[in-house]
RODO-2510 file (C-alpha; in nm, 4 decimals, decimal comma):
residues 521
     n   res          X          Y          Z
     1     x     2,6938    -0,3832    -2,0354
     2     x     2,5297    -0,0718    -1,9879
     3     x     2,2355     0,0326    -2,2318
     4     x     2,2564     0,3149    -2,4666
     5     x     2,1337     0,6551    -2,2749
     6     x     1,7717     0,7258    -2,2942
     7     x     1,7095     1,0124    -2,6535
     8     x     1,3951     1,2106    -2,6423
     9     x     1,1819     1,0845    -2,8582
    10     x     1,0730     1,3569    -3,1123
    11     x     0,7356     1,3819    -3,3324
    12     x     0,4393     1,1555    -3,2379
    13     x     0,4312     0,9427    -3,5228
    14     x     0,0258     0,8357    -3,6119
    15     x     0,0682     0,4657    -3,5633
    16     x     0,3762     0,3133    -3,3487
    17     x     0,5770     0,0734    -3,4683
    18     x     0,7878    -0,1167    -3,4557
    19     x     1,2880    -0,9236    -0,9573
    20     x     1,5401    -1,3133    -0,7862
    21     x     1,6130    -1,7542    -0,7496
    22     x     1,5705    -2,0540    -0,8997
    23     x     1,7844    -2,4223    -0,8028
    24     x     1,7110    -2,6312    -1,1491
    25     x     1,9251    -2,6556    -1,4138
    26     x     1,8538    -2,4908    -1,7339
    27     x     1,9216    -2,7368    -2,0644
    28     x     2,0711    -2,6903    -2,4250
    29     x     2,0663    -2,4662    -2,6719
    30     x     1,7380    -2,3678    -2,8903
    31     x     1,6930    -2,3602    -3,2323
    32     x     1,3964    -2,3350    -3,4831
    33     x     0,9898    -2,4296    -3,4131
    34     x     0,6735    -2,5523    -3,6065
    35     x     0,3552    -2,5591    -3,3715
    36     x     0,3825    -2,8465    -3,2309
    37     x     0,7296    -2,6946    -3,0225
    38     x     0,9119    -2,9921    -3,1592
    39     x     1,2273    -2,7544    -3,2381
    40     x     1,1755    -2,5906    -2,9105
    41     x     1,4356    -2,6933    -2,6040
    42     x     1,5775    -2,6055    -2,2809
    43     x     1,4219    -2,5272    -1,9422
    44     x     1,5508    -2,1475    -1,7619
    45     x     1,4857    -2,0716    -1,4456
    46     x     1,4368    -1,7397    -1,3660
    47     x     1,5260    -1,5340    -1,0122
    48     x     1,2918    -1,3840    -0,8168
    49     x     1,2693    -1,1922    -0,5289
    50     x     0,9328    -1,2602    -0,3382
    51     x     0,6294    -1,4421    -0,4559
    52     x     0,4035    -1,2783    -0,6423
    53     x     0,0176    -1,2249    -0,4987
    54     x    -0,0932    -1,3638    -0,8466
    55     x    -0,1107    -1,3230    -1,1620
    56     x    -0,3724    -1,0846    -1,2820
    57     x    -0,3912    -0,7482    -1,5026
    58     x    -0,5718    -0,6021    -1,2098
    59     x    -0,3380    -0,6814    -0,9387
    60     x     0,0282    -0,6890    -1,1292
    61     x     0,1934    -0,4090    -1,2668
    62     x     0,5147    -0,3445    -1,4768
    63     x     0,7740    -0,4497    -1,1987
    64     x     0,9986    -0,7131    -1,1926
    65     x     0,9149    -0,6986    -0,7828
    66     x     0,5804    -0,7530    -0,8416
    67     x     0,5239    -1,0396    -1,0415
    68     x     0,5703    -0,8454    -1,3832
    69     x     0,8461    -1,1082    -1,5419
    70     x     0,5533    -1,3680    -1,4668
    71     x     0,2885    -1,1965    -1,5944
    72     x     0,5174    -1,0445    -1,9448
    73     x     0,5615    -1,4529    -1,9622
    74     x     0,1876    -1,5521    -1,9428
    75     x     0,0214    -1,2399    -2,0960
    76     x     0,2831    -1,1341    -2,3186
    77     x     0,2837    -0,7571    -2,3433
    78     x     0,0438    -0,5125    -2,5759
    79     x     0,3261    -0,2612    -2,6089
    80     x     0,6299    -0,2234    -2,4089
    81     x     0,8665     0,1143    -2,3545
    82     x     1,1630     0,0764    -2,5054
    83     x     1,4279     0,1979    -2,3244
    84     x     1,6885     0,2894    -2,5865
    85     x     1,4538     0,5213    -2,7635
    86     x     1,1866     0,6135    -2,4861
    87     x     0,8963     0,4884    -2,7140
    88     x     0,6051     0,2274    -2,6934
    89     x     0,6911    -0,0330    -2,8995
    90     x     0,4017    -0,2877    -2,9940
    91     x     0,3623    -0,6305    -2,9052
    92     x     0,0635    -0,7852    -2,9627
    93     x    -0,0886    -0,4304    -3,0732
    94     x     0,0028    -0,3716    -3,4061
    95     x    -0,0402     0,0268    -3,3756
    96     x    -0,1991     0,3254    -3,1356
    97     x    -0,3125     0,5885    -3,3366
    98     x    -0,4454     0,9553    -3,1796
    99     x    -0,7080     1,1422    -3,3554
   100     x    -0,9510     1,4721    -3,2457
   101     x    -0,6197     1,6296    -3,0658
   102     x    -0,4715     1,3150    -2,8925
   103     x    -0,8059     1,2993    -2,7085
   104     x    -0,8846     1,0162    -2,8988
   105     x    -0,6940     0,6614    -2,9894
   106     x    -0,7571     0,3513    -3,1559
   107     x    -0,5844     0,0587    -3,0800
   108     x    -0,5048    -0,1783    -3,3345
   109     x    -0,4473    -0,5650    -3,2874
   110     x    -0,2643    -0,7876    -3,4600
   111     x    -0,5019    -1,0589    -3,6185
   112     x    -0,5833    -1,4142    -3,4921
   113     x    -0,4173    -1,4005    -3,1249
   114     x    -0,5821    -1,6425    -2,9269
   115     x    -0,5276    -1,6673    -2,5772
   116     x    -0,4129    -2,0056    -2,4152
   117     x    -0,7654    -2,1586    -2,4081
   118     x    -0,8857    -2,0760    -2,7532
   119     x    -1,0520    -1,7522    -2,6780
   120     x    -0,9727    -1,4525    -2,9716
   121     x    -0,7781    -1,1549    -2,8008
   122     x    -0,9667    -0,9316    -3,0043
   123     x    -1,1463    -0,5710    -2,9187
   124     x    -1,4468    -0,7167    -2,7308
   125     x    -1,1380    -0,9132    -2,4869
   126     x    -0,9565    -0,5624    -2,4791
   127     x    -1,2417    -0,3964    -2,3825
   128     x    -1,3329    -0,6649    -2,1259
   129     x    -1,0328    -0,5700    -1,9273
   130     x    -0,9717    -0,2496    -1,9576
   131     x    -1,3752    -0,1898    -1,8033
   132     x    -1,2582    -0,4671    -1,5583
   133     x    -0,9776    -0,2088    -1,4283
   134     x    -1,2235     0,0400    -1,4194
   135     x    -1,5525    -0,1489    -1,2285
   136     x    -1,4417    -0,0292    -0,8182
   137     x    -1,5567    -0,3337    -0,7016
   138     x    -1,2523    -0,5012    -0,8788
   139     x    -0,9849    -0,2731    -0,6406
   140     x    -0,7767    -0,2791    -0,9768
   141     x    -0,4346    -0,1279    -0,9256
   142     x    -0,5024     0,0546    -1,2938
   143     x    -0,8595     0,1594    -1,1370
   144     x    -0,7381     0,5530    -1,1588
   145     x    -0,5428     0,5011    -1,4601
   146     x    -0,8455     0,3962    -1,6854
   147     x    -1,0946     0,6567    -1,4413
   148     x    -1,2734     0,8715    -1,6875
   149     x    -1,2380     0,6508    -1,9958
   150     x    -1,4732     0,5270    -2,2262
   151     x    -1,4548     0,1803    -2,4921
   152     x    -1,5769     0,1598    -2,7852
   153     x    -1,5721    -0,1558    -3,0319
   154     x    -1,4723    -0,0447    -3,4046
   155     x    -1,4625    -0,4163    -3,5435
   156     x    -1,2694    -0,6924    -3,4145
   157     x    -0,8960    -0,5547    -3,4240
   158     x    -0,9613    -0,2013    -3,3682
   159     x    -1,0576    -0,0506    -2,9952
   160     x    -1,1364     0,3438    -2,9513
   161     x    -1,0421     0,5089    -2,6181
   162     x    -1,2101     0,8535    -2,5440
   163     x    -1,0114     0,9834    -2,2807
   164     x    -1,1037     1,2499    -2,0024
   165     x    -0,8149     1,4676    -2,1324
   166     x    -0,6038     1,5122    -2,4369
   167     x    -0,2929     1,3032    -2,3553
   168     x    -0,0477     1,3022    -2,6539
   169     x     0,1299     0,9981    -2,5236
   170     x    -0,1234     0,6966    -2,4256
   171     x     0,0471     0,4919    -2,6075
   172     x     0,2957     0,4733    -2,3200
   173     x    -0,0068     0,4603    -2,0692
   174     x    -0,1084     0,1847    -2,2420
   175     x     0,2736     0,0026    -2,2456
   176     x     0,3379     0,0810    -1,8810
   177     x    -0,0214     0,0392    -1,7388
   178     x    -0,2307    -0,1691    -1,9155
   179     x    -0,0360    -0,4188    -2,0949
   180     x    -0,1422    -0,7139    -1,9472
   181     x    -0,4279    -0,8711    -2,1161
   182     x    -0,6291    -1,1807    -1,9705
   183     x    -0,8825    -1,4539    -2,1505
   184     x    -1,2136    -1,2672    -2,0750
   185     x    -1,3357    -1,6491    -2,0728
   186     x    -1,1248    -1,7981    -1,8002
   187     x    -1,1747    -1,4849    -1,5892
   188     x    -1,5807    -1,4748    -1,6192
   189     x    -1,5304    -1,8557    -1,5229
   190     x    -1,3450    -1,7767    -1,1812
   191     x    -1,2621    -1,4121    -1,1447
   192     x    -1,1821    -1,4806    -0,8204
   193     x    -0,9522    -1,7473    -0,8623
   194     x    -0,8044    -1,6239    -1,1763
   195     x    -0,4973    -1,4870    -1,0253
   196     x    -0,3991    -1,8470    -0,9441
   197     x    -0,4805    -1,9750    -1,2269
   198     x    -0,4017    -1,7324    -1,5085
   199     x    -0,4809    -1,7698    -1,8840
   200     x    -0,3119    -1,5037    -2,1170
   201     x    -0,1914    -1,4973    -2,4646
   202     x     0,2282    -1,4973    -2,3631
   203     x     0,4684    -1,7479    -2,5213
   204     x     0,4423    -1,9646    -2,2141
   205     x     0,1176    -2,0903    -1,9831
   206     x     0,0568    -2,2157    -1,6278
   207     x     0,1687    -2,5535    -1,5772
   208     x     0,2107    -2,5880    -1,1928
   209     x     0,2478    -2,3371    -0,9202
   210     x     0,3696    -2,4662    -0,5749
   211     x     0,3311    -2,1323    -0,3739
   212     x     0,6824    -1,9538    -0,2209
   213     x     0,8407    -2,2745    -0,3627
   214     x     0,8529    -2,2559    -0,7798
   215     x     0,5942    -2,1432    -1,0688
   216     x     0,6420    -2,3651    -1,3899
   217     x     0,5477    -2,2672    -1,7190
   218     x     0,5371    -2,4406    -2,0318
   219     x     0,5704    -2,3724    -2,3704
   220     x     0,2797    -2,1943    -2,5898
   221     x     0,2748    -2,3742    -2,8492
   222     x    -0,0198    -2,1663    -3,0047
   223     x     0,1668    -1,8435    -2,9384
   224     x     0,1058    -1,5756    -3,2573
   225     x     0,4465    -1,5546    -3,3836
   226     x     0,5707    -1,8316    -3,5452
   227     x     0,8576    -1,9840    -3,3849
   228     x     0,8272    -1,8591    -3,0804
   229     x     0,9097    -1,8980    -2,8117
   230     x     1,2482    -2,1016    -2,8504
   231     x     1,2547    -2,2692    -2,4443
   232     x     0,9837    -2,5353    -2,3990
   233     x     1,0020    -2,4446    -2,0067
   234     x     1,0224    -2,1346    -1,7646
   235     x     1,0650    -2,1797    -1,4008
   236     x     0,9836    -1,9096    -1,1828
   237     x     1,1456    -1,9645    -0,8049
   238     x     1,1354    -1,6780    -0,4827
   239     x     1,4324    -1,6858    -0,2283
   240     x     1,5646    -1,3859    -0,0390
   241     x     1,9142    -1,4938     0,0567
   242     x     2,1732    -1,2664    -0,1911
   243     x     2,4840    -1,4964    -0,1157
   244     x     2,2266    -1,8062    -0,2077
   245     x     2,1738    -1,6629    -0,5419
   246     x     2,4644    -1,5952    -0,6559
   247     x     2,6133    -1,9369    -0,5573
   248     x     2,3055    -2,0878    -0,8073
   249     x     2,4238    -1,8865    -1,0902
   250     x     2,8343    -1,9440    -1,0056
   251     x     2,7578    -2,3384    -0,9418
   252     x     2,4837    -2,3189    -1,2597
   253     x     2,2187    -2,4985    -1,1029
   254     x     2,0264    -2,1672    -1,2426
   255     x     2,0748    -1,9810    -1,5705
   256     x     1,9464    -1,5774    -1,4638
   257     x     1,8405    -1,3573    -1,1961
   258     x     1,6913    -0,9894    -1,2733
   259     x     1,7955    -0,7410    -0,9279
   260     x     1,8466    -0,4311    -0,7606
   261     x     2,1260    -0,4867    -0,5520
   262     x     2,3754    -0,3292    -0,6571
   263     x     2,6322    -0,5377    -0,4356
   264     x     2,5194    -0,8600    -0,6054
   265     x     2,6024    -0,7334    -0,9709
   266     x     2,9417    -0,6150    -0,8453
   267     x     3,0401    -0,9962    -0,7214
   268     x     2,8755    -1,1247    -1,0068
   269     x     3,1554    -0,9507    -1,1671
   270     x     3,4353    -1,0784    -0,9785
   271     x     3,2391    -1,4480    -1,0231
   272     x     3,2923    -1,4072    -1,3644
   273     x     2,9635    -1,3883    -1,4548
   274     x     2,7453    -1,1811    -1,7081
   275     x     2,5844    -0,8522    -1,5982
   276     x     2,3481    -0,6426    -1,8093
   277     x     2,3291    -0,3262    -1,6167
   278     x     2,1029    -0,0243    -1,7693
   279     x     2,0978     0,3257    -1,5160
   280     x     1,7971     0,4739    -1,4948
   281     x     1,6035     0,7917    -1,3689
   282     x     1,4152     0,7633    -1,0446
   283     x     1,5615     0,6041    -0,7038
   284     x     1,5702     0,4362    -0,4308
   285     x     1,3536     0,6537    -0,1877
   286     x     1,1930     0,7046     0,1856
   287     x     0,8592     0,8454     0,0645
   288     x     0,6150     1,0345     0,3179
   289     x     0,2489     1,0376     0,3102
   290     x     0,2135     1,4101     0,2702
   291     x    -0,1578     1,4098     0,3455
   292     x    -0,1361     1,3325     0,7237
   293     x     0,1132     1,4136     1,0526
   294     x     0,3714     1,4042     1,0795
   295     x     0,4583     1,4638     0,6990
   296     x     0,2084     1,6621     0,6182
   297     x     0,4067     1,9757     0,7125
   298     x     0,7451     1,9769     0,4646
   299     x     0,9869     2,1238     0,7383
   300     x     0,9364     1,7460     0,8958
   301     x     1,0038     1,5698     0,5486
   302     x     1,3351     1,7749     0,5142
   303     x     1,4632     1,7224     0,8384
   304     x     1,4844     1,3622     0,8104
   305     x     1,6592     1,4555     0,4709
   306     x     1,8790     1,6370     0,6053
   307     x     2,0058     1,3788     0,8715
   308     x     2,1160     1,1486     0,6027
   309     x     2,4081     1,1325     0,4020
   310     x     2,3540     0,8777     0,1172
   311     x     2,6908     0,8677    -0,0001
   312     x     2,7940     0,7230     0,3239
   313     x     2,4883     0,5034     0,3559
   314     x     2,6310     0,3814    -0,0145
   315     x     2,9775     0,3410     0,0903
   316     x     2,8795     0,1291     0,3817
   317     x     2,5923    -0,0393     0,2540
   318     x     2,6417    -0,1242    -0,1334
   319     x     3,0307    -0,0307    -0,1481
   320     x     3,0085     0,2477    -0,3574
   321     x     2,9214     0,5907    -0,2889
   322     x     2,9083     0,6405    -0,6623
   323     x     2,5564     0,4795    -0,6669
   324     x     2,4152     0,8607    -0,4844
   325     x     2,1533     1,0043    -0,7155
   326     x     2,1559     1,3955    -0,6694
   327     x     1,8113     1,4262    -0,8465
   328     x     1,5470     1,3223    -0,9996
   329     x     1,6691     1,2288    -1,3590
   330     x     1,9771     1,0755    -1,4384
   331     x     2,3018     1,2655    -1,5918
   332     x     2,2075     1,1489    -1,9126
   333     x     1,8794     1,2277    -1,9140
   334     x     1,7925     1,4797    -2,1511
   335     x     1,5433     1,6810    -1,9225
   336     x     1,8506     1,6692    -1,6455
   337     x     1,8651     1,9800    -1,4241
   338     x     2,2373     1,9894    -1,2467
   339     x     2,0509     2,2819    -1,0306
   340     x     1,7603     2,0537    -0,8897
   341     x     1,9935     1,8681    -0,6414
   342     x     1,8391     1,7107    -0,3452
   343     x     1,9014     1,8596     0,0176
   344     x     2,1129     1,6030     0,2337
   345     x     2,3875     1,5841     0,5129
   346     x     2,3352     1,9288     0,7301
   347     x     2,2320     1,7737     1,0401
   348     x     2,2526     2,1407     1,1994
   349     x     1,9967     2,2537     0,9742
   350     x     1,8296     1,9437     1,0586
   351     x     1,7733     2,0360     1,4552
   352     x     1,6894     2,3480     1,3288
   353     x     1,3729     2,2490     1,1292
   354     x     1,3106     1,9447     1,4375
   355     x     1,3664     2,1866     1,7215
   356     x     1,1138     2,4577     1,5421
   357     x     0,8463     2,1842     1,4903
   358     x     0,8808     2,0858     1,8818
   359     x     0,8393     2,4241     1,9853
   360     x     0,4828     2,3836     1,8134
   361     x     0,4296     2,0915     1,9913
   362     x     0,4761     1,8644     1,6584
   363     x     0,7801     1,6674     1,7438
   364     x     0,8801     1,4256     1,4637
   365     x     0,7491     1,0763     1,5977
   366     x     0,6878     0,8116     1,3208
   367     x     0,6867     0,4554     1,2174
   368     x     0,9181     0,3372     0,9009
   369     x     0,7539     0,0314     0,6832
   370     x     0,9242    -0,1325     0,4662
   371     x     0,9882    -0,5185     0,3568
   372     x     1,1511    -0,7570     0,5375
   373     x     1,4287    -0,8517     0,2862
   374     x     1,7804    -0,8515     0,4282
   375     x     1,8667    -0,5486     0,1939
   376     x     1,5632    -0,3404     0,3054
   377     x     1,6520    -0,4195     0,7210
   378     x     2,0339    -0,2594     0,6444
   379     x     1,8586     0,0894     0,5165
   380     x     1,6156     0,1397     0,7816
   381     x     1,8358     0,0156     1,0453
   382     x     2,0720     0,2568     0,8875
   383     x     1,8676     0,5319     0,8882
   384     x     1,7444     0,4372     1,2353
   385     x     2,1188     0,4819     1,3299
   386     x     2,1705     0,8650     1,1937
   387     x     1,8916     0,9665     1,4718
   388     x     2,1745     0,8905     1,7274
   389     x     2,2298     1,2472     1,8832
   390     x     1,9440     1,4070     1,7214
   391     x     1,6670     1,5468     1,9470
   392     x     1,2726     1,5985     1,8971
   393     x     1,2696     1,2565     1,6658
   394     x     1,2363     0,9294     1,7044
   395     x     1,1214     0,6179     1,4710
   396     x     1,0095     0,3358     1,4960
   397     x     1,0720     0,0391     1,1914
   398     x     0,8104    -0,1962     1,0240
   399     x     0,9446    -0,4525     0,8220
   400     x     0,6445    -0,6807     0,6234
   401     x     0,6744    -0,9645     0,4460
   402     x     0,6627    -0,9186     0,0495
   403     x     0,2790    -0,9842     0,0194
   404     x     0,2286    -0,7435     0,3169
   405     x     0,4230    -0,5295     0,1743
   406     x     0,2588    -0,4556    -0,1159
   407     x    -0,0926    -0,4681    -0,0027
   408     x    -0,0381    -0,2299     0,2664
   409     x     0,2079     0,0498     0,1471
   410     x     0,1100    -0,0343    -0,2543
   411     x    -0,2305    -0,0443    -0,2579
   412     x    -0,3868     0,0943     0,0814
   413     x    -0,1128     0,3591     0,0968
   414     x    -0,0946     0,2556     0,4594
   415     x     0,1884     0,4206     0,6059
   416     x     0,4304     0,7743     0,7446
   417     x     0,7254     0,6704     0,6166
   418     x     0,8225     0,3996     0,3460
   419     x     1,1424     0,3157     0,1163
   420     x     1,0057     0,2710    -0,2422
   421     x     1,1975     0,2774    -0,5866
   422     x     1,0464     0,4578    -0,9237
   423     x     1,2159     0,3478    -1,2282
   424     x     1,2063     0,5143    -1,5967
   425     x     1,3719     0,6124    -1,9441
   426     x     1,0755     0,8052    -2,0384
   427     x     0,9287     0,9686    -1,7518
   428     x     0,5472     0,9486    -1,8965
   429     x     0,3469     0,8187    -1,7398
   430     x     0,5828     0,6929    -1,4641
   431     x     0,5680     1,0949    -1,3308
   432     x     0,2223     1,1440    -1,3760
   433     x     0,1406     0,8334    -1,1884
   434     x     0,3799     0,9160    -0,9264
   435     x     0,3543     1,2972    -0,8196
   436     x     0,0345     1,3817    -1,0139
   437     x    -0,2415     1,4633    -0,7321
   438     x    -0,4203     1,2781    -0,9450
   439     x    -0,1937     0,9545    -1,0746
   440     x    -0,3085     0,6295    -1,0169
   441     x     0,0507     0,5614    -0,8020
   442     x     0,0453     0,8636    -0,5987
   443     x     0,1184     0,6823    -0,2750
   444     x     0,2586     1,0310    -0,1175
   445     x    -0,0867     1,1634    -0,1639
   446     x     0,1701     1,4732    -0,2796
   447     x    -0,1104     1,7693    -0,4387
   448     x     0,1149     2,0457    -0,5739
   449     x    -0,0528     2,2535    -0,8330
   450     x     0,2670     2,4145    -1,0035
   451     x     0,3825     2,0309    -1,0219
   452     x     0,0510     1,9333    -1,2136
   453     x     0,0217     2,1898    -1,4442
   454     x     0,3795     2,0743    -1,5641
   455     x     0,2905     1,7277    -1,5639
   456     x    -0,0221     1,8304    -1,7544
   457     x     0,1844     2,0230    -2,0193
   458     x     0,4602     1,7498    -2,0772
   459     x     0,1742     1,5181    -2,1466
   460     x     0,0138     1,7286    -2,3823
   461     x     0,2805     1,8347    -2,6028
   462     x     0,5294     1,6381    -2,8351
   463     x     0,7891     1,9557    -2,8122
   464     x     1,1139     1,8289    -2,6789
   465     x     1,1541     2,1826    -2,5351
   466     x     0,7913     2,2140    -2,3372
   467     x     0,8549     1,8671    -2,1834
   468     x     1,2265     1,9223    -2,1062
   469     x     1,1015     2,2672    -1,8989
   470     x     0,7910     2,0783    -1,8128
   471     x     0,9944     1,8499    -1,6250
   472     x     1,2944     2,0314    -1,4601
   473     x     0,9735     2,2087    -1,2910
   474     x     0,8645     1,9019    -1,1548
   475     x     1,2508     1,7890    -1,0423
   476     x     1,2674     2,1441    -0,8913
   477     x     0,9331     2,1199    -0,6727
   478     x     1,0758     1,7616    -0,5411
   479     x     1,4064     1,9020    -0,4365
   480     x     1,1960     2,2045    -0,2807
   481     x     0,8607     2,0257    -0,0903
   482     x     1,0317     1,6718    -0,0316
   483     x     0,7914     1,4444    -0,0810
   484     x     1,0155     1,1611    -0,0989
   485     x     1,4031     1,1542    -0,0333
   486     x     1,5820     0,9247    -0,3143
   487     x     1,9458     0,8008    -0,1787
   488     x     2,0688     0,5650    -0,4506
   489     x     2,0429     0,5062    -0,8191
   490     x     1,8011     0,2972    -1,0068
   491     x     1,8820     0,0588    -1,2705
   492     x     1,7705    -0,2567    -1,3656
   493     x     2,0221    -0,5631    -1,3869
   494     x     2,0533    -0,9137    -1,5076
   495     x     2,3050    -1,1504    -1,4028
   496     x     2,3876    -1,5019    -1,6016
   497     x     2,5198    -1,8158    -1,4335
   498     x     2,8748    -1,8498    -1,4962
   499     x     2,8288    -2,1447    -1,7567
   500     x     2,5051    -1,9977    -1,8756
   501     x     2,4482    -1,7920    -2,2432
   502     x     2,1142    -1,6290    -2,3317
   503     x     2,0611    -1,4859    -2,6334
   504     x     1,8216    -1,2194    -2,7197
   505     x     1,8146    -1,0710    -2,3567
   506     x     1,7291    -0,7429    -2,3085
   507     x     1,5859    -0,5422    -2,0186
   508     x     1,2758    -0,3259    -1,9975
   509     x     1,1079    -0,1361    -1,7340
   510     x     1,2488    -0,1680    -1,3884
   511     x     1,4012    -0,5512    -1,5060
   512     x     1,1049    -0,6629    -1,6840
   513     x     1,2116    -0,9224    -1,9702
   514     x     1,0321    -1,0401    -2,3244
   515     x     1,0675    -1,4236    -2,2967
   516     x     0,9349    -1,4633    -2,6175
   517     x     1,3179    -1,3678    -2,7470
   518     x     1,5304    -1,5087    -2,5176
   519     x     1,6934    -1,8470    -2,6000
   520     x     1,9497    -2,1122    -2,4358
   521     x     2,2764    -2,1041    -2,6433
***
């Protein structure tokens, strides 16, 4: 099934409204709840692709790759973008509301939430995190996304945010960056050891956690809406091995697996198995930090783009050269630009660039990092492969294990060259964060004024027309200073085991899923 295509979303309204294995076997179907969970049944294991680091708001982030299914399960989500209609739809917030020309918001909670240990999730626990993300000593992920902001207490359900800047859309800030909320309590108690141990106000809470072997959770049988959720257990398990988990789901010793291999949803197919499937904007990419040699001068980043042909890297690697992107935004996209079309295959053009850095004495030397999953080896040893015959280059590969990974290219920004994916319906904030010189995920370290001031307008402005132009600026300056080189489409996918029907499953964010929906049928 594919998703209906992403529709700009129009005027600002004043409130909103509204990753992969696992070996056990999943049970019956669910039906209706009292508090106790005595109509509650079935146990789902869920797919994963690594273990996560933990499970905190200051360390996880909206990615199915990063430990954001496990957190969505434990925290539950304030708002969450949804992807058929590009706006921030409200979870346990019950609205967002801008005032004093979108420079100001209040956020509105929905009443008596309690987190998992009895503490209120009201304003004062909001607050609580959100100045957590923002103390340095913390080394929050979301530290530059909440940079410049100030919280203030209206009463118990209502928290004002003064931001730095006028942003007509922090409502989406607030879905894709700081949704996760934890029990101030339990984090005072052990703020260190919180991440192992978290306590949020999700439909399901820590149980046991046997690391790189299988996180259980059980049912919250306190969660705030009624009913909910409808599994009494959620199983969490990591393996690598592509072919191992798709023979789970075919033999239905597990019931779902969330991924970005493309290849895997294809067999699925052929299994006979279920396969939500929604295309996105963004890609798979090589990034470069921009702010440092060899990448700091853009004839280097284009060379290497120029070596490459990704629809022959997708024919050979995923099986399809139809999974190319050509630019930044998909076809459907409404702020598509069929003219901002990345620059790929002229290996002449290539030498060119290589042989005119060498003559300054810069010749393109440089280290690739990337993970060590089988799927992430086949690119860079691909890429390795297209430097046969070229002259004046040569790299060298990295491959980290997942919690490497991510603490080295992710959060130190440690590295020359990297594959990375972005993911989006609505580009805000996803953009900002990405290319802004000043978002909180600008791993590229990219600073390109024309590309800020556009960012800077889109966010500002509700006017389908400024944002459209606002972003076929940025697309434009990506195809023309290469920060990062994106080869193959994003989407995010779900597969079912071939005996397995879930109900209520829908897909969010780069794969992320609201368990409080999603039953056994």
């Amino acid at each position: 099934m594919t998703s209906t295509p992403f529709k700009a979303r129009l005027l600002r309204r004043s409130g909103v409204f509204a990753g992969l294995v696992g070996l056990t076997l999943g049970a019956t179907a669910c039906g209706g709840d009292d508090a106790s969970g005595g109509g509650a049944s079935g146990s789902m294991t869920v797919l994963i692709t690594q273990e996560a680091r933990g499970i905190d708001p200051i360390t996880t982030t909206v990615s199915s790759l990063t430990g954001g299914n496990q957190a969505a399960a434990v925290f539950d989500m304030l708002f969450w973008i949804n992807p058929k209609t590009g706006k921030a739809e409200p979870q346990i917030a019950d609205s967002a509301t801008p005032s004093e020309g979108n420079a100001v918001w209040t956020v509105k909670l929905k009443p008596n939430v309690k987190f998992t240990d009895g503490t209120t999730l009201d304003a004062e626990a909001l607050k609580f995190n959100y100045e957590r993300h923002a103390d340095p000593a913390n080394k929050s992920v979301q530290f530059t996304a909440v940079k410049g902001m100030k919280f203030d207490v209206v009463d118990a359900q209502n928290l004002k945010v003064t931001l730095p800047a006028p942003n007509a859309h922090f409502d989406l800030v607030l879905a894709h960056n700081l949704a996760f909320i934890g029990s101030p309590t339990a984090i005072r108690a052990d703020p260190k050891l919180f991440s192992q141990k978290p306590v949020g106000a999700g439909p399901f809470k820590l149980k046991t956690w046997v690391r790189d072997s299988q996180l259980t959770l059980e049912r919250n049988n306190s969660y705030w809406s009624p009913g909910k959720p409808a599994l009494k257990e959620l199983v969490f398990k990591p393996v690598q091995d592509q072919k191992q988990r798709l023979a789970s789901l075919s033999s239905g010793q597990a019931q779902l697996m969330t991924t970005a291999h493309f290849p895997s949803t294809e067999q699925a197919k052929k299994d006979g198995m279920t396969v939500t499937l929604d295309e996105k904007s963004g890609g798979f990419m090589t990034m470069f930090d921009t702010s440092r040699p060899p990448f700091d001068d853009p004839r280097a980043r284009r060379a290497f783009a120029l070596i490459m042909n990704p629809d022959d890297r997708n024919n050979k690697i995923q099986g399809s050269p139809s999974q190319s992107t050509k630019g930044l935004f998909q076809p459907a996209s409404p702020f598509a630009d069929p003219k901002a079309v990345y620059a790929t295959n002229n290996r002449a053009e290539a030498q060119r660039l290589l042989d005119e850095l060498n003559a300054e004495g810069k010749p393109l030397n440089f280290t690739y990092t990337t993970n060590s999953s089988p799927s992430a080896r086949i690119t860079a040893e691909y890429w390795l492969g297209q430097l046969d015959g070229m002259k004046n280059i040569s790299m060298k590969t990295e491959f980290l294990e997942g919690a490497q990974y991510i603490t080295k290219v992710m959060i130190n920004n440690d590295f020359q060259a990297s594959e990375f994916v972005i993911t989006f319906d609505e580009p805000e904030p996803v953009l900002y964060n990405f290319v802004h010189s000043k978002g909180p995920e600008n791993r590229t370290k990219w600073n390109n004024p024309v590309v800020d001031k556009a960012l800077d307008d889109a966010r500002n402005s509700d006017d389908p027309a400024v944002r459209k132009t606002a972003y076929q600026t940025v697309a434009s300056e990506i195809v023309k200073d290469v920060p990062f080189f994106s080869y193959e489409k994003s989407f995010a996918a779900a597969v079912q085991g071939r005996n397995t029907k879930i109900e209520g499953l829908a897909l969010f964010e780069d794969g992320l899923i609201l368990f409080d929906r999603i039953a056994l049928k």
